[in-house]
Backbone as ProteinMPNN parsed JSONL, in Angstrom:
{"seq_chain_A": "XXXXXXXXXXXXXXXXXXXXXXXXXXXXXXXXXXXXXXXXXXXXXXXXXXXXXXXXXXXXXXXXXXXXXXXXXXXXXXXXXXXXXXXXXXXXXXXXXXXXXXXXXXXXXXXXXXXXXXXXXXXXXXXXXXXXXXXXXXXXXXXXXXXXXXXXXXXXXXXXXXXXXXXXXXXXXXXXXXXXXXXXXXXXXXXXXX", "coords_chain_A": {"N_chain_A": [[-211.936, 103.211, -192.1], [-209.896, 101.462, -194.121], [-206.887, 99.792, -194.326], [-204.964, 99.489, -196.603], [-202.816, 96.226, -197.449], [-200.082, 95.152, -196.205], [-196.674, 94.681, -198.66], [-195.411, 91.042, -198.631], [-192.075, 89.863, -197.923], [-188.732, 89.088, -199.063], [-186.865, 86.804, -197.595], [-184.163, 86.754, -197.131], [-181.32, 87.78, -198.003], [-179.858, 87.694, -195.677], [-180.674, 86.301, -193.569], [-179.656, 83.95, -191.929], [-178.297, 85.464, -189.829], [-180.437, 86.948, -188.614], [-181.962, 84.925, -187.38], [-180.212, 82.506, -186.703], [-177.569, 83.605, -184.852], [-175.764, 82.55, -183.769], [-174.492, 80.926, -185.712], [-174.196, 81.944, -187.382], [-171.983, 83.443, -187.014], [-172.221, 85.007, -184.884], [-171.323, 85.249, -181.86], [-172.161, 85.649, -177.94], [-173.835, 86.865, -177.581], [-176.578, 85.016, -177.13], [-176.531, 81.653, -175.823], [-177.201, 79.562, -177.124], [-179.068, 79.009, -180.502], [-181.891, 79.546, -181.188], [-183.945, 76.515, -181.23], [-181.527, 74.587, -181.712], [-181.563, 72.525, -179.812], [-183.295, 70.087, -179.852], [-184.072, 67.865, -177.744], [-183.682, 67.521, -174.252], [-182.805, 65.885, -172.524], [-183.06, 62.436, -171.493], [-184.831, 61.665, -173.142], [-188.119, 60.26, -174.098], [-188.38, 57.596, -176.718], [-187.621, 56.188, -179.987], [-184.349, 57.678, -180.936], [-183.336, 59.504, -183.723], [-181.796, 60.857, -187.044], [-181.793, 63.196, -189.004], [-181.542, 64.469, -192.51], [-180.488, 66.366, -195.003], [-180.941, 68.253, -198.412], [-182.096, 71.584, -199.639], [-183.328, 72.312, -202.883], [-183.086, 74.534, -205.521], [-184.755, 75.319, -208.841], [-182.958, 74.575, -210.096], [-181.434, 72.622, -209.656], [-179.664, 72.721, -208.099], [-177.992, 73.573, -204.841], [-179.614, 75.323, -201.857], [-177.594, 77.033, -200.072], [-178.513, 79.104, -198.852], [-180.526, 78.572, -197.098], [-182.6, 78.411, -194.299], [-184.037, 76.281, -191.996], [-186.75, 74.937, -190.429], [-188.538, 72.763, -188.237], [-191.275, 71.048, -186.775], [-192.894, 68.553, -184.485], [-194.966, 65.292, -183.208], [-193.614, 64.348, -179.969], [-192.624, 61.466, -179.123], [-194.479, 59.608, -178.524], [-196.578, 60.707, -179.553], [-197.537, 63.397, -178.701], [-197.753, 66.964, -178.679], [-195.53, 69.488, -177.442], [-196.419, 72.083, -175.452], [-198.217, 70.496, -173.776], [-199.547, 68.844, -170.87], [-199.132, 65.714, -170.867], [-197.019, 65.408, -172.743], [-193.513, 64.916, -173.637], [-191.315, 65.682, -170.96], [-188.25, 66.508, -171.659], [-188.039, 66.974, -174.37], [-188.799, 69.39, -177.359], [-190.2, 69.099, -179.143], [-189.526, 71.438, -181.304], [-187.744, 72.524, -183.929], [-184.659, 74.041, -185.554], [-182.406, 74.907, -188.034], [-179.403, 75.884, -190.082], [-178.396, 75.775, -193.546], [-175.828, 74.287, -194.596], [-173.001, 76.355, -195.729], [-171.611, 75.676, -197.326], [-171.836, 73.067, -198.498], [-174.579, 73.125, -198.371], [-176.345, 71.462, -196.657], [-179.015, 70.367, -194.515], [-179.417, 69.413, -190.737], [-181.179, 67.585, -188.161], [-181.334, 66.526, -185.109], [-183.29, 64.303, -183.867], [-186.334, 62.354, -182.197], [-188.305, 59.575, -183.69], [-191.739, 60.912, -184.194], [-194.659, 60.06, -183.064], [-197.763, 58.922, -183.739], [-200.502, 60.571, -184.7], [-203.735, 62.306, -183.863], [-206.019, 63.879, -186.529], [-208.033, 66.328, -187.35], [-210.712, 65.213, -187.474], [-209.804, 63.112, -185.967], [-209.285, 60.541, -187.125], [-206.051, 58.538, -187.387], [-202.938, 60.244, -188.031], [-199.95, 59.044, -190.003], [-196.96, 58.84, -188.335], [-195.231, 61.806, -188.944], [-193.065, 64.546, -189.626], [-193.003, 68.244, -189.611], [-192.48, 70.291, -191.853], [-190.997, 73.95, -192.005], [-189.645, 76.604, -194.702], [-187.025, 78.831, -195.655], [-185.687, 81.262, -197.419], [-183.697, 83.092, -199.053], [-185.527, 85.132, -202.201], [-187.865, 83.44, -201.529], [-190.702, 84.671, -200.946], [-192.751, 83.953, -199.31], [-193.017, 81.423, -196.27], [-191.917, 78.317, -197.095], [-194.197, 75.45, -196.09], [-194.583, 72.115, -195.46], [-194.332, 68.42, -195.222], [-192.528, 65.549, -193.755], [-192.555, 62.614, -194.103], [-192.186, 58.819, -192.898], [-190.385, 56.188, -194.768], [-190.261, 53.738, -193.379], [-192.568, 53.416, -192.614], [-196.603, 53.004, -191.948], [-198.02, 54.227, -194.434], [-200.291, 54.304, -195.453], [-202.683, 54.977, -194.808], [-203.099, 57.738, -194.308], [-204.686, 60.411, -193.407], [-204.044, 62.762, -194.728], [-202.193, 62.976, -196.842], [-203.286, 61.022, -198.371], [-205.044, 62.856, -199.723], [-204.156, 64.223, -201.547], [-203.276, 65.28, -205.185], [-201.731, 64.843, -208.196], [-201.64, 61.309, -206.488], [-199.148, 60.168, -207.243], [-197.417, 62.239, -206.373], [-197.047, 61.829, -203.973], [-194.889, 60.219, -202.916], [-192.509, 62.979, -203.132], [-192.989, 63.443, -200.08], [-192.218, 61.184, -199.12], [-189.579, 60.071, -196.417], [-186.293, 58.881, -196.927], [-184.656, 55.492, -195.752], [-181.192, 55.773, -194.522], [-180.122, 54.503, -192.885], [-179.873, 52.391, -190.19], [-182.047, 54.603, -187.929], [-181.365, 57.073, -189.284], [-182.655, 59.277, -191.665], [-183.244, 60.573, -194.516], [-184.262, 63.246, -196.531], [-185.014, 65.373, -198.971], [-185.47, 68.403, -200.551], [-187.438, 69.79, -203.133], [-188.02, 72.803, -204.946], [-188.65, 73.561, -207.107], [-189.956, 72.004, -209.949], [-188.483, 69.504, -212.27], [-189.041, 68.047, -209.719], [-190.57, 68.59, -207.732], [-191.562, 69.577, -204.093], [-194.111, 68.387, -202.443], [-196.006, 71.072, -201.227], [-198.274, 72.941, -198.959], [-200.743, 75.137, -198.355], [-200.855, 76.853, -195.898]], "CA_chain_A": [[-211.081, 103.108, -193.257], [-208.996, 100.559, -194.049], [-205.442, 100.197, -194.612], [-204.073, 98.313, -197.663], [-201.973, 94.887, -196.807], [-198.379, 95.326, -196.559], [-196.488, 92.903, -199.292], [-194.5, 90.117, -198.287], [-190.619, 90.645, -198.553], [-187.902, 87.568, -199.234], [-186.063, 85.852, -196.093], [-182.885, 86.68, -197.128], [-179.878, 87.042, -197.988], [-179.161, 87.623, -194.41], [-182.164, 85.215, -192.317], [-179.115, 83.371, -190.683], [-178.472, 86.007, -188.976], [-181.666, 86.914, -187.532], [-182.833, 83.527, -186.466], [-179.533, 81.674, -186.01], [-176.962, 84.363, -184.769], [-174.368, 81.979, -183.462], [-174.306, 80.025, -186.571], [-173.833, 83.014, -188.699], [-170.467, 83.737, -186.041], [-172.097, 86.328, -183.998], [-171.167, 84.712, -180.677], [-172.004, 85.965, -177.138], [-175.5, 87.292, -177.569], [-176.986, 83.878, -176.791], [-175.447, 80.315, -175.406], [-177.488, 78.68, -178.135], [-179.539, 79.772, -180.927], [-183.239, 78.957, -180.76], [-184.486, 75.362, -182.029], [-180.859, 74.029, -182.117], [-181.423, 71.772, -179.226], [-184.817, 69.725, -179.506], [-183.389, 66.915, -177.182], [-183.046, 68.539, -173.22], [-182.358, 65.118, -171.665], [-183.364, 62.024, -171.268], [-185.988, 62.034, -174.439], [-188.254, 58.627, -175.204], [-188.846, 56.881, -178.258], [-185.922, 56.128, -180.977], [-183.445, 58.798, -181.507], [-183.137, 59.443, -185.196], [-181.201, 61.751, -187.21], [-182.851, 63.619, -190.371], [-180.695, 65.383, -193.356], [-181.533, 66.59, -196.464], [-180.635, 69.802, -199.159], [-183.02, 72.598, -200.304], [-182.893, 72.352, -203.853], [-183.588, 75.538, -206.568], [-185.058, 75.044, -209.963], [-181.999, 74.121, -211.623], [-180.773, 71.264, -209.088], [-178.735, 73.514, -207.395], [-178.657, 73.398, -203.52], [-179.676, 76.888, -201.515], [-176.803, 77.106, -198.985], [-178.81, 79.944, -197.219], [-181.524, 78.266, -196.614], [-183.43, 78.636, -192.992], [-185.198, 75.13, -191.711], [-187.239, 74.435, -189.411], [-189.398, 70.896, -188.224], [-191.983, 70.679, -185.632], [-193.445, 67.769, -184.669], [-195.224, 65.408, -182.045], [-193.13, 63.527, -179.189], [-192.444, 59.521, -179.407], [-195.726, 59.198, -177.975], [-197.874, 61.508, -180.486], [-197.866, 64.368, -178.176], [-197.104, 67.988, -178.749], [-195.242, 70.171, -176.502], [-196.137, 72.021, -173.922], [-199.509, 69.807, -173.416], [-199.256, 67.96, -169.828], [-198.436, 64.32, -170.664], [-195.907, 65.508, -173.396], [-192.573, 64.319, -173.13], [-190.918, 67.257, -170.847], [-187.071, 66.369, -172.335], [-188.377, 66.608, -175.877], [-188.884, 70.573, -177.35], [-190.742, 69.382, -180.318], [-189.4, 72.57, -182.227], [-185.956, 72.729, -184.219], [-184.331, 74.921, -186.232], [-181.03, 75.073, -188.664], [-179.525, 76.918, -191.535], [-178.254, 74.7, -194.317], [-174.359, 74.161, -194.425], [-172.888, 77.237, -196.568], [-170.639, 75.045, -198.252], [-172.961, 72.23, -198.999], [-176.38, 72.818, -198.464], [-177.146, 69.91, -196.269], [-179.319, 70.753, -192.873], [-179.359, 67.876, -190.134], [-181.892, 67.482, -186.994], [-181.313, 65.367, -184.191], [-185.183, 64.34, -182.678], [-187.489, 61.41, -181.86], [-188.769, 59.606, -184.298], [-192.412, 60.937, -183.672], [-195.756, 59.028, -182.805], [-199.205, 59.324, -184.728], [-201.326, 61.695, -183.946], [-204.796, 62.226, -184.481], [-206.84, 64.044, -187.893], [-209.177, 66.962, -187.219], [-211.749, 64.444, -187.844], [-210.741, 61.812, -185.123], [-208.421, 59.474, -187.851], [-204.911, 58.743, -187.215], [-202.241, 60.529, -188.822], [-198.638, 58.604, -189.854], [-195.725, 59.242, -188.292], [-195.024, 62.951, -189.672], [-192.305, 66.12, -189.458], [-193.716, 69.306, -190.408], [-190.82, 71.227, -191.857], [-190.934, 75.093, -192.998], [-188.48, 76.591, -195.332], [-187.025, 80.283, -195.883], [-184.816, 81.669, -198.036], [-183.579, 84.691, -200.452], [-186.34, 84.801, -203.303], [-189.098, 82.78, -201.323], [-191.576, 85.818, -200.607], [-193.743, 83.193, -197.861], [-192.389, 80.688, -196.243], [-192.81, 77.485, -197.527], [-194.573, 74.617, -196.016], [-194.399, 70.896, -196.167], [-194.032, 67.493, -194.516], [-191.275, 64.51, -194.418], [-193.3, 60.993, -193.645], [-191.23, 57.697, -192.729], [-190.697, 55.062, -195.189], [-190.822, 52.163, -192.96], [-193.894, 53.133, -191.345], [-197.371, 52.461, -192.701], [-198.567, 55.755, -194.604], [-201.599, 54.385, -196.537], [-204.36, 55.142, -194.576], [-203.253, 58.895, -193.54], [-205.488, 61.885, -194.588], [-203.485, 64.189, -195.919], [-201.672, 61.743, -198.027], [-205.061, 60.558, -199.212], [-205.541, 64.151, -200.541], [-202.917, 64.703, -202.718], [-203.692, 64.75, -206.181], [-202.492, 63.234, -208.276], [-201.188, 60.386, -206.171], [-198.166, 60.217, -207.655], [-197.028, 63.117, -205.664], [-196.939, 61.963, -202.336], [-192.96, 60.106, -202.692], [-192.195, 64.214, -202.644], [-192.9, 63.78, -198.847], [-191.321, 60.169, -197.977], [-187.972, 60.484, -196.537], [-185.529, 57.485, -197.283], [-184.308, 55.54, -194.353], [-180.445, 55.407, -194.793], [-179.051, 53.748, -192.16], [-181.165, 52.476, -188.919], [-181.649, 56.029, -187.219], [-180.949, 57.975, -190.314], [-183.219, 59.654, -192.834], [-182.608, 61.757, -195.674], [-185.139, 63.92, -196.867], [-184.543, 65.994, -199.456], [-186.808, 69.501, -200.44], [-187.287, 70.451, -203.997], [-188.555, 73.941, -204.952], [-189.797, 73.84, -208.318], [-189.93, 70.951, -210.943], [-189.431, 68.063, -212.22], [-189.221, 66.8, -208.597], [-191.094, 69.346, -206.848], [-192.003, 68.808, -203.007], [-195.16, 68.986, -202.2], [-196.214, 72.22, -200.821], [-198.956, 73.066, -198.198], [-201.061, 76.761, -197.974], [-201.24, 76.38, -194.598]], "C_chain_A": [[-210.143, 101.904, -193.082], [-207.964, 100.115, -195.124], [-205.349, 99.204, -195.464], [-202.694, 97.262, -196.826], [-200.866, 95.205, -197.514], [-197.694, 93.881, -197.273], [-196.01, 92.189, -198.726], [-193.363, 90.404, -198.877], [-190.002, 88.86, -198.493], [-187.563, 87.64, -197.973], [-184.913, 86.54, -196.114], [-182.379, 87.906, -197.718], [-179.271, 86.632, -196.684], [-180.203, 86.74, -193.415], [-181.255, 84.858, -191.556], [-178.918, 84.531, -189.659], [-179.298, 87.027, -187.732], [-182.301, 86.118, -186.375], [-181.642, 82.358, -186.127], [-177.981, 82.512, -185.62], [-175.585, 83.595, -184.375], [-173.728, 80.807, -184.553], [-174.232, 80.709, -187.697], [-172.255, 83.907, -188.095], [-170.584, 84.69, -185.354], [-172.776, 85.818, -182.596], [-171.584, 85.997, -179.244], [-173.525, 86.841, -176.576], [-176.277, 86.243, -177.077], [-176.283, 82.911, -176.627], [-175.866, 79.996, -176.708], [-178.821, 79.521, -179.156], [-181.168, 78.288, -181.116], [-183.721, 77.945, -181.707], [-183.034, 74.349, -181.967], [-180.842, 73.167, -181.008], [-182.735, 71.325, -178.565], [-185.009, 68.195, -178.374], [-182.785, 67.471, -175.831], [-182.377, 67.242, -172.387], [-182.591, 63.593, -171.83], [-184.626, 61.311, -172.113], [-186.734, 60.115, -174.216], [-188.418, 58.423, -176.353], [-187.094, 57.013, -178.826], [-185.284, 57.241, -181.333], [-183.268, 58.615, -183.133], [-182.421, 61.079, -185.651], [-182.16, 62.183, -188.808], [-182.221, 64.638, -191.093], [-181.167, 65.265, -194.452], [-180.663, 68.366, -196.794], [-181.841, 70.128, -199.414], [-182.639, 72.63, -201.946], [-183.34, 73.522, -204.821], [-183.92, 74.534, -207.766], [-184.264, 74.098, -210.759], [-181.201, 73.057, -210.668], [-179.619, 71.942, -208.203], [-179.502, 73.713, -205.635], [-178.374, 74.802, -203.008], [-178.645, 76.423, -200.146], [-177.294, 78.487, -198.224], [-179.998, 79.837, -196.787], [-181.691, 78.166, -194.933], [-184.662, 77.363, -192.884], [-186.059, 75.011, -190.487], [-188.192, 73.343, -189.104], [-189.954, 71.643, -186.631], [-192.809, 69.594, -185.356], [-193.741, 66.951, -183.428], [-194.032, 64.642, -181.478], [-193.251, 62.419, -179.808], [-193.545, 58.932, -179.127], [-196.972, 59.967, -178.854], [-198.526, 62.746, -179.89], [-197.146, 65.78, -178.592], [-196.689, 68.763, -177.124], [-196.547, 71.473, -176.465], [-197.487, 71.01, -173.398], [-198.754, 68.644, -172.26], [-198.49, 66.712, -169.783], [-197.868, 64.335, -172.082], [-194.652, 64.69, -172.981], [-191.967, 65.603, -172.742], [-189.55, 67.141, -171.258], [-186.971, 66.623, -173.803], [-188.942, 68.524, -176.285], [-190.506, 70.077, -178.291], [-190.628, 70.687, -181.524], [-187.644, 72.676, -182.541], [-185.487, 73.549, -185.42], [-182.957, 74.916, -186.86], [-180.782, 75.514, -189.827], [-178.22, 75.658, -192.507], [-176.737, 75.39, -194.688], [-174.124, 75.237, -195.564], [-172.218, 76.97, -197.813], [-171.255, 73.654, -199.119], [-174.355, 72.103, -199.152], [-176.9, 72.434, -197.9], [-177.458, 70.514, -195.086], [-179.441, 69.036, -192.473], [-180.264, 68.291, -188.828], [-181.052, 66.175, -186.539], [-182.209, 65.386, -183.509], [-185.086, 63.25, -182.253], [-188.029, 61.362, -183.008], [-190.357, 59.974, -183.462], [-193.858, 60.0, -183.945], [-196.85, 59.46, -183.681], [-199.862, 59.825, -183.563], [-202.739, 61.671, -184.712], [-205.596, 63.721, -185.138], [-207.514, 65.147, -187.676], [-210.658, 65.997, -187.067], [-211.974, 62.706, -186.864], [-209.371, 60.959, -186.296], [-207.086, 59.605, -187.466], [-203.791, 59.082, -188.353], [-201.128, 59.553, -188.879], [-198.31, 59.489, -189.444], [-195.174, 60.55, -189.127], [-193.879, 63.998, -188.854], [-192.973, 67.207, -190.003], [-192.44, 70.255, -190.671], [-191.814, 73.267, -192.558], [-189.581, 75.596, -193.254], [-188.535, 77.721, -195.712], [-185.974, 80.706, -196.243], [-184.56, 83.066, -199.024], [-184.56, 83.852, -201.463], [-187.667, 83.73, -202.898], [-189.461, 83.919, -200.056], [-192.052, 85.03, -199.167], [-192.956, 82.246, -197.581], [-192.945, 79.488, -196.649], [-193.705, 75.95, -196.409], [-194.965, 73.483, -195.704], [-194.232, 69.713, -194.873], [-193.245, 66.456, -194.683], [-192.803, 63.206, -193.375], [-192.156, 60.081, -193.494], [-191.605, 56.657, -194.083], [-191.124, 53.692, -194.76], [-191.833, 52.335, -192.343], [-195.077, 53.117, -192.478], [-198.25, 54.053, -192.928], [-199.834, 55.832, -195.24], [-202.954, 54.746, -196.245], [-204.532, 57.201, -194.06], [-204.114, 59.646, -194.42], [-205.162, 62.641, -194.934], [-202.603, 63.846, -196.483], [-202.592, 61.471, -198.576], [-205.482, 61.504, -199.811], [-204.731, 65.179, -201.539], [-202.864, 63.96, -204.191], [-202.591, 65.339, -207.235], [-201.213, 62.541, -207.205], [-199.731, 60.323, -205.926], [-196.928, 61.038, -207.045], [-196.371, 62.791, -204.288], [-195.532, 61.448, -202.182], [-192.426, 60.887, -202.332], [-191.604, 64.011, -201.102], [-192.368, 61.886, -197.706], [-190.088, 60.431, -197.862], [-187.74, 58.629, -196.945], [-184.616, 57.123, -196.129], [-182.469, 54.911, -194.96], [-179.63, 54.301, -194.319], [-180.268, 52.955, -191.037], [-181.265, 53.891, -188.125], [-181.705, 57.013, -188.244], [-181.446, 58.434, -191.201], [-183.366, 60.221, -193.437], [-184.1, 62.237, -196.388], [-185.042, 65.585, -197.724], [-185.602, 66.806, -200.224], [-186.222, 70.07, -202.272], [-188.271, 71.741, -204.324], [-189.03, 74.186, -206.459], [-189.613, 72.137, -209.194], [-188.821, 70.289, -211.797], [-189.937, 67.432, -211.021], [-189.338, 67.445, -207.289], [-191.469, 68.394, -205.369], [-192.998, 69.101, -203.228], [-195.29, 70.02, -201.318], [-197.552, 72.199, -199.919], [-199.34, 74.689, -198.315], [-201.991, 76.414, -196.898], [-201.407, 78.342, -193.834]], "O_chain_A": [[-209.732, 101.495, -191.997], [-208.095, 100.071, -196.348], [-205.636, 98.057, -195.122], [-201.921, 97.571, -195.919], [-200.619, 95.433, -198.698], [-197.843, 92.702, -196.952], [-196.029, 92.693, -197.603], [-193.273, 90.98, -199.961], [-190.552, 87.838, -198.082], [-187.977, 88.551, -197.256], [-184.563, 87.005, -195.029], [-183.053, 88.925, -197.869], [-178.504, 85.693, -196.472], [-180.039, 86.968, -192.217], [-181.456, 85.157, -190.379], [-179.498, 84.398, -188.582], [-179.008, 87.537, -186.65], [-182.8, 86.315, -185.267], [-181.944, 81.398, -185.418], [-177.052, 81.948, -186.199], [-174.478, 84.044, -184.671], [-172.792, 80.038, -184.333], [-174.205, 80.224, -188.827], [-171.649, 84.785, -188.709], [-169.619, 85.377, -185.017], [-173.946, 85.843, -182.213], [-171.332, 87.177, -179.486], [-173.966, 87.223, -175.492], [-176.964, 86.777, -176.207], [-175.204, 82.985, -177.215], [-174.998, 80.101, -177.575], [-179.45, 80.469, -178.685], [-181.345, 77.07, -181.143], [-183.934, 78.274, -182.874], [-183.324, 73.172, -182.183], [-179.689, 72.734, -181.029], [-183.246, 71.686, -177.505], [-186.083, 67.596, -178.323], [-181.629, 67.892, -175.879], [-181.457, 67.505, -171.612], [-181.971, 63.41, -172.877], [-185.291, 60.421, -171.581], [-186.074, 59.076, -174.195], [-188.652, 59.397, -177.068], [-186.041, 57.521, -178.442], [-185.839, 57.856, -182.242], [-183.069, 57.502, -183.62], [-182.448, 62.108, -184.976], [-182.968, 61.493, -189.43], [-182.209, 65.748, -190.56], [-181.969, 64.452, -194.914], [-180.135, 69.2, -196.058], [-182.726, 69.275, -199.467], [-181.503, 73.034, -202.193], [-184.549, 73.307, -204.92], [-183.571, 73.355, -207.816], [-184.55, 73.26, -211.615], [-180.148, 72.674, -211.179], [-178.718, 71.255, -207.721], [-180.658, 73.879, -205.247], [-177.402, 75.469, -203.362], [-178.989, 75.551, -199.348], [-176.706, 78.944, -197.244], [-180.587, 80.732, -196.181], [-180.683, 77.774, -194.346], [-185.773, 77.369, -193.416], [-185.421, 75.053, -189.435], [-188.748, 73.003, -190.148], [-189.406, 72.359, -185.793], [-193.74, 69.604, -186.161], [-193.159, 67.349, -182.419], [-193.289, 64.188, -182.349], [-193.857, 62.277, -180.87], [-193.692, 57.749, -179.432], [-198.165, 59.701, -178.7], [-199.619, 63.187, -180.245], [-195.942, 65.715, -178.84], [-197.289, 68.658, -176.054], [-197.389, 71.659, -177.343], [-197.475, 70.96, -172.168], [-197.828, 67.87, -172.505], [-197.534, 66.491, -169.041], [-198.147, 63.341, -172.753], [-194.734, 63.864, -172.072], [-191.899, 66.543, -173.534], [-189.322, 68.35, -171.301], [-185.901, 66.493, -174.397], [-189.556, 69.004, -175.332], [-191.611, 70.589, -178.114], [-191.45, 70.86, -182.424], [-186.689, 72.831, -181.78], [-186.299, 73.575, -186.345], [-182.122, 74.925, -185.956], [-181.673, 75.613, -190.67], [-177.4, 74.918, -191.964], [-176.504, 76.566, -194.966], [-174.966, 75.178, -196.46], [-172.171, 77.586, -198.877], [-171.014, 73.427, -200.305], [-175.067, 71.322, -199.784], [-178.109, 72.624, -198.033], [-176.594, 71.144, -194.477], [-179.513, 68.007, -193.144], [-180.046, 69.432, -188.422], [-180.447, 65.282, -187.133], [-182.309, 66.186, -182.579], [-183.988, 62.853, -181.864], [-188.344, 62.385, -183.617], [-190.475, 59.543, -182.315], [-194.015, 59.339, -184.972], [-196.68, 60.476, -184.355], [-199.879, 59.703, -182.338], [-202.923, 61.19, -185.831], [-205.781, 64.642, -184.343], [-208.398, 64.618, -188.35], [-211.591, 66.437, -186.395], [-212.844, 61.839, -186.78], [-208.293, 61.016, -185.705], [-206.75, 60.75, -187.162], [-203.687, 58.414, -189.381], [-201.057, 58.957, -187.804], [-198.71, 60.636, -189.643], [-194.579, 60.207, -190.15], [-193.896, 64.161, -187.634], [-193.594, 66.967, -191.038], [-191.667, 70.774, -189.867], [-192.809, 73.512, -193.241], [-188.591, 75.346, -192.567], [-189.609, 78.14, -196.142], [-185.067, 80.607, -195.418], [-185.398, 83.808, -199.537], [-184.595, 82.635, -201.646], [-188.381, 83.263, -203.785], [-188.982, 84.097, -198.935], [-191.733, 85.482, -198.068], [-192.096, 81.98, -198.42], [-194.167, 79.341, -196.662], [-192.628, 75.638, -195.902], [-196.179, 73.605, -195.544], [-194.035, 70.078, -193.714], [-193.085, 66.204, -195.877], [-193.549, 63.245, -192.396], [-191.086, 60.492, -193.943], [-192.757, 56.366, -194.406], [-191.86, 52.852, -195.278], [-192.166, 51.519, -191.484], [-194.793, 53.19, -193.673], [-198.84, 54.753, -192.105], [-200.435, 56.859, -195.553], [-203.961, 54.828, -196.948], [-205.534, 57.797, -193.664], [-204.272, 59.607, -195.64], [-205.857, 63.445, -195.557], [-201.915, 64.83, -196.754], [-202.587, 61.926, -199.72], [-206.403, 61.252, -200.588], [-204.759, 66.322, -201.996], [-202.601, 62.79, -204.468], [-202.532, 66.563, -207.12], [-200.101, 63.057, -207.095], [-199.163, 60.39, -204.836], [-195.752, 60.687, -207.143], [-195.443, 63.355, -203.71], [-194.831, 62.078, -201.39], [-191.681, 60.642, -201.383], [-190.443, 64.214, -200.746], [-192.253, 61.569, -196.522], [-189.403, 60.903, -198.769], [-188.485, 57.668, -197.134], [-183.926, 57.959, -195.545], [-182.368, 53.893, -195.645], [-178.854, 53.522, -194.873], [-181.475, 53.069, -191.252], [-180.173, 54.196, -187.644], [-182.275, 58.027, -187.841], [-180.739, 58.141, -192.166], [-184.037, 61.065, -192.843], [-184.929, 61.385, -196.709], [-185.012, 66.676, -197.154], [-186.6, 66.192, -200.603], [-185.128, 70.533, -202.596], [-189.413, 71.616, -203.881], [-189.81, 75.092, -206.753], [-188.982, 71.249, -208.621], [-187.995, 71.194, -211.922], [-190.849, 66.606, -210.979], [-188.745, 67.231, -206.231], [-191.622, 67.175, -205.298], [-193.224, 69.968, -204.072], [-194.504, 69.876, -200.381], [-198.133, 71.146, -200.183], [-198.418, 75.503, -198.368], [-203.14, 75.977, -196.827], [-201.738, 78.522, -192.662]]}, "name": "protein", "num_of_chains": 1, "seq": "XXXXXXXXXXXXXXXXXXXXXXXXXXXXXXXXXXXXXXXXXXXXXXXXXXXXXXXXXXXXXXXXXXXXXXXXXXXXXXXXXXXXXXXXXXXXXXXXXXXXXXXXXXXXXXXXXXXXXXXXXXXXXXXXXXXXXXXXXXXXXXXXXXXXXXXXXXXXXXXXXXXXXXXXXXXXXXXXXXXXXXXXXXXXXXXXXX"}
């Protein structure tokens, strides 16, 4: 016999305090809360910083949003794999300012990596995103503007075309790139059912 699939429930209201307990003020349970320090030492490649809001339907930013980015090393490696970078987590995590909205990483910009198929990917973040009223979580990727994104394959498969800006961030400063997540339309992100 077999059992009917249990539904999916929302994130929220309360997610920060599941997954970031010292950033929701409930100190002493943990030094640090898990993902908030993807940087153990010594890291290579360019330090970069990466901010951005969650936006609702109506342009309005979700201040209880739940982020997270994973992505490879400066060299195009994922953690824990041998000739990783061992200073580097590759996994980060933060809940979007309560008062503004805005989440911030501090990584590596990371390296290309290679395709299922063998091709090289750009320069990519893989973010997911969780909040009150989003049943699954969502998704998605931030790309670099200054780097060269035209030949990647899963940019190349996004139809129509037009779409793919969604997933460039914008480089503000040197170091600095803003990347900003919309959740429904006109200026939807792109989405992933991954």
């Amino acid at each position: 016999m077999t059992k009917p699939q249990t539904p999916s429930q929302t994130a929220g209201p309360y997610v920060h305090i599941g997954c970031m307990p010292n950033f929701a003020g409930i100190t002493g349970v943990y030094g640090v809360d898990l993902g908030q320090d993807m940087i153990t030492g010594k890291a290579q490649g360019q330090r970069i910083s990466v901010t951005g809001t969650v936006f609702d339907g109506m342009g309005a930013p979700l201040r209880d949003a739940v982020v997270e980015i994973w992505q490879a090393d400066a060299n195009g490696r994922f953690a824990p794999a041998p000739d990783a970078d061992p200073h580097f987590t590759g996994f980060g995590r933060t809940a979007c300012d309560q008062d503004t909205g805005l989440f911030r990483f501090d990584t590596v910009k990371p390296g290309s990596v290679p395709f299922g198929d063998g091709r090289v990917q750009a320069p990519h973040i893989t973010f997911w995103i969780v909040a009150r009223g989003i049943n699954m979580g969502l998704h998605t990727r931030m790309y670099f503007a200054d780097e060269d994104n035209t030949n990647d394959p899963v940019l190349g498969r996004i139809d129509p075309s037009s779409r793919v800006k969604t997933l460039i961030a914008t480089q503000e400063n040197p170091g600095e790139y803003k990347f900003n997540i919309h959740l429904q339309v006109p200026d939807e992100t792109v989405f992933f059912d991954v």
